[in-house]
C-alpha positions in Angstrom: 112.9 121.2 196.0 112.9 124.4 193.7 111.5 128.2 194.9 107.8 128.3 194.4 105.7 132.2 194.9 104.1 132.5 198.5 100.9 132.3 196.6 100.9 129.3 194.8 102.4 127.5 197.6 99.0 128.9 199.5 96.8 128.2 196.7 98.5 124.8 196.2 97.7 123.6 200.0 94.1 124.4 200.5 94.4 128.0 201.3 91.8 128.9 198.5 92.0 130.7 194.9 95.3 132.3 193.7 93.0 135.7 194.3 92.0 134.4 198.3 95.8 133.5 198.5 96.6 137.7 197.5 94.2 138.8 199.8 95.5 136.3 202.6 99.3 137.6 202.3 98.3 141.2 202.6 96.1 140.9 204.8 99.2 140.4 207.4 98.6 137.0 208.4 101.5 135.1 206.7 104.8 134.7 207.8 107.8 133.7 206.7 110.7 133.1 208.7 109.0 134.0 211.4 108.6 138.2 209.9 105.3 139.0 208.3 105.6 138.7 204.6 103.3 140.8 202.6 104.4 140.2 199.1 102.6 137.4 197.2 105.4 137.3 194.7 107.8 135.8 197.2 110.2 133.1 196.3 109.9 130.9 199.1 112.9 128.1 199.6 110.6 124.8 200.1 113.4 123.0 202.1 114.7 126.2 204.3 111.9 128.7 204.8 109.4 127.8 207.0 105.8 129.4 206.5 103.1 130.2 209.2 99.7 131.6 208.6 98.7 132.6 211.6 99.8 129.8 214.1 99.4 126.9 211.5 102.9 126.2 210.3 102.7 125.1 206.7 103.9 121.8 205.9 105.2 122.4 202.3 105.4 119.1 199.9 106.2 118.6 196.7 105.1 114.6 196.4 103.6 112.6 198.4 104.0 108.4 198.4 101.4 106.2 199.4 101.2 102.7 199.8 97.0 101.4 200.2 96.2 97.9 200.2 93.5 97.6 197.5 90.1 96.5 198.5 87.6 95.0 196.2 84.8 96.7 194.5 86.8 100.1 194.6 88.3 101.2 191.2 91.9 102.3 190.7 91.1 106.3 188.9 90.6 109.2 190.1 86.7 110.0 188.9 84.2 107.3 188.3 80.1 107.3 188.0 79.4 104.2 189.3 81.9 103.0 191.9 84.1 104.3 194.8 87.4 105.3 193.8 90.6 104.6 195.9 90.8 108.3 196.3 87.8 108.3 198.3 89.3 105.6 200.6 91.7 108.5 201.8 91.4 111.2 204.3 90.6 114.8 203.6 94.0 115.9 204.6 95.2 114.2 201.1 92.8 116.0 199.2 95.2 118.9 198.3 96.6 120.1 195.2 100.2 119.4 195.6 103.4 121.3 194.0 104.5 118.2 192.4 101.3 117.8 190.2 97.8 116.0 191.2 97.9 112.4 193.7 96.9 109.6 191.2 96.8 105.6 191.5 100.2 104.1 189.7 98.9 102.0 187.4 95.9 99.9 188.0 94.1 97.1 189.6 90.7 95.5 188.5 87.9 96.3 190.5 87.7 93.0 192.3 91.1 92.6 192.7 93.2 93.4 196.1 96.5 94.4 197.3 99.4 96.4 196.7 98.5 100.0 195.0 100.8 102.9 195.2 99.6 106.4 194.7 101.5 109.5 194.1 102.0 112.9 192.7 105.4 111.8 191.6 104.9 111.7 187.7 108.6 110.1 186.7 107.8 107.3 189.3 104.6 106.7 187.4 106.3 106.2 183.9 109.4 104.4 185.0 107.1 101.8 187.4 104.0 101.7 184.0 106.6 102.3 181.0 106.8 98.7 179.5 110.4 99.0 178.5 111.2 99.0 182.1 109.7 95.2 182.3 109.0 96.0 185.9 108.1 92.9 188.0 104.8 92.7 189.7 103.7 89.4 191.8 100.3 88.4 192.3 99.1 85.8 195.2 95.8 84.0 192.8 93.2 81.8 194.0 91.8 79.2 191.2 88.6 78.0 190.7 89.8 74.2 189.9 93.1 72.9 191.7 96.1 71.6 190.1 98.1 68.4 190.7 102.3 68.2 190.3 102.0 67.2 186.8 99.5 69.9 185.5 101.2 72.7 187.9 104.2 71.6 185.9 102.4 72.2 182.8 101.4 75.6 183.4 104.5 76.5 184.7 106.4 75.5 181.2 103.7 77.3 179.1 103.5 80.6 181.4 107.4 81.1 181.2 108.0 80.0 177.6 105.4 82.9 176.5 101.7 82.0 176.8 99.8 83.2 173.4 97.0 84.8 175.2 93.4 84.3 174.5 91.1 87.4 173.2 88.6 89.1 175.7 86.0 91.6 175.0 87.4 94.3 172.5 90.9 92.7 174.0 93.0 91.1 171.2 95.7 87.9 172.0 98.9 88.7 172.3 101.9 86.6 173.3 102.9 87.6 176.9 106.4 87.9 177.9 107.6 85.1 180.2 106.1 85.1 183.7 107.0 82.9 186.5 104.8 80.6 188.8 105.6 79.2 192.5 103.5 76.5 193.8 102.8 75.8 197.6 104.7 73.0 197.2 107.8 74.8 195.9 108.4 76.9 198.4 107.2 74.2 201.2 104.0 77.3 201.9 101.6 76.4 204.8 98.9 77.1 202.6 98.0 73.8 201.2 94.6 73.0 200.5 92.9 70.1 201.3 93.7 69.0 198.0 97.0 67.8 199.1 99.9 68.2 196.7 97.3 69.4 194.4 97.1 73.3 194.9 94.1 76.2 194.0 96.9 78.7 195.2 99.6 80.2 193.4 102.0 83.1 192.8 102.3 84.7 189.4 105.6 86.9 188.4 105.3 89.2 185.1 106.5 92.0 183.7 104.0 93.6 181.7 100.2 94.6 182.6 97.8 94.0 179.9 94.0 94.2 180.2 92.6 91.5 182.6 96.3 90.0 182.0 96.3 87.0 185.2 93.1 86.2 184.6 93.0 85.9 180.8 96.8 84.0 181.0 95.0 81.0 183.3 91.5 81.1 180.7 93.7 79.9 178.3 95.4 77.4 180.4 91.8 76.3 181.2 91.2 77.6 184.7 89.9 80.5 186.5 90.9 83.2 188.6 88.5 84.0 192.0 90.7 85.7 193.7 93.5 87.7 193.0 95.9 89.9 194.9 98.9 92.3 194.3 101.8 91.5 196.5 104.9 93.4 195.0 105.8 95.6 192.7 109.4 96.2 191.8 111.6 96.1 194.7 108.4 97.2 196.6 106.2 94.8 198.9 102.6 94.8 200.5 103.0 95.7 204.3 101.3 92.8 205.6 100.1 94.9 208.3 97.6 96.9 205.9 94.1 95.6 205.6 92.4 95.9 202.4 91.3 99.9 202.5 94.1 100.7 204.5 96.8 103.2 203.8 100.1 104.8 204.9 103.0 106.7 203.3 105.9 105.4 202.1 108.9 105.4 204.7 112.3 107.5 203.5 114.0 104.0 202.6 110.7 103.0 200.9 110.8 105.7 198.8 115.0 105.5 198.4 114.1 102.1 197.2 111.6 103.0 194.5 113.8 105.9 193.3 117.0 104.2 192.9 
């Protein structure tokens, strides 16, 4: 982590303005290295010095990583008028301006749509996870309205990884999706067969790109519906099945290694 000034590492974690942060540092309170440092211009090593204001010790941080399991009828920004935000969804100690930039959602997820949602202040993450030249994989667990026998899963299987030509929606033009893989119950010998049998309402959808609505819209033109969906994976990284939707936690050091690498 670079040298930041004593201030803005204050100001950056809560500690008020750049102006309260001044006033804090000479007013004797801060410490550095355990001696009292009075000089707001201060080049403080992030990794080696260690910062107290009174008896608080600072915890400095550049990013943070955060893995939340989606829950419906929340919306994946960071302002909106009508609807809780996954922001709100996290506790107040979050709600810090970091040195790395601001915490935002990577990417997003309808507002009915649950699972796997990172959030971050890490801004290179963002772009290489949401740049679509990286073709980054994300898999999706969907529930469809009408279930589909051997033959039809078949079917849609073929059609979804030869390059669906994707119906319109809204303002939403086609487009030709890039090839995207499906796994039936059946496939993988799942326990969750319906009571359809070998036919199946439950499916897992691979693809590499993330267009408006793009599940959804890629089984309308197949001639079913989507009425449920949920975000397993994304990239090398997986939904901790322990999270229930709402719930959060930060990335472990190998979590992060992963994402990184």
């Amino acid at each position: 982590m670079k040298k930041e000034r004593l201030d803005k590492i204050l100001s950056h974690h809560g500690f008020g303005s750049r102006k309260d942060c001044k006033s804090l540092i000479h007013s004797g309170r801060v410490f550095v290295n355990e001696s009292v440092c009075t000089n707001c211009d201060f080049s403080v090593d992030c990794d080696v010095d260690v910062v107290r204001i009174d008896d608080e010790i600072l915890q400095i941080r550049e990013h943070v990583y955060i893995m939340m399991n989606k829950c419906q009828n929340v919306v994946s920004s960071t302002k909106d008028g009508l609807h809780k935000t996954v922001l709100d969804l996290l506790s107040p100690d979050y709600k810090i301006n970091y040195l790395g930039g601001d915490l935002h959602p990577v990417g997003r997820l309808d507002v009915d749509t649950e699972g796997l949602l990172l959030l971050t202040t890490d801004g290179k993450l963002t772009h290489t996870l949401t740049s679509p030249k990286n073709h980054v994989v994300k898999t999706y667990y969907a529930r469809l309205k009408n279930p589909v026998d051997i033959e039809t899963q078949k079917k849609y299987s073929d059609l979804f990884n030869s390059g669906l030509n994707v119906i319109a929606e809204g303002h939403e033009q086609s487009f030709v999706a890039k090839s995207a893989t499906l796994i039936w119950p059946n496939e993988k010998k799942c326990e969750y067969l319906t009571e359809f049998g070998d036919a199946s309402s439950e499916v897992l959808v691979s693809i590499s790109e993330g267009k408006y609505h793009q599940v959804k819209r890629m089984f309308a033109t197949v001639g079913n519906e989507v009425v449920y969906l949920k975000r397993l994976s994304v990239g090398p990284l997986s939904l901790d099945a322990g999270l229930k939707p709402g719930e959060y936690r930060e990335l472990t050091a190998d979590e992060i290694k992963l994402l990184l690498d």
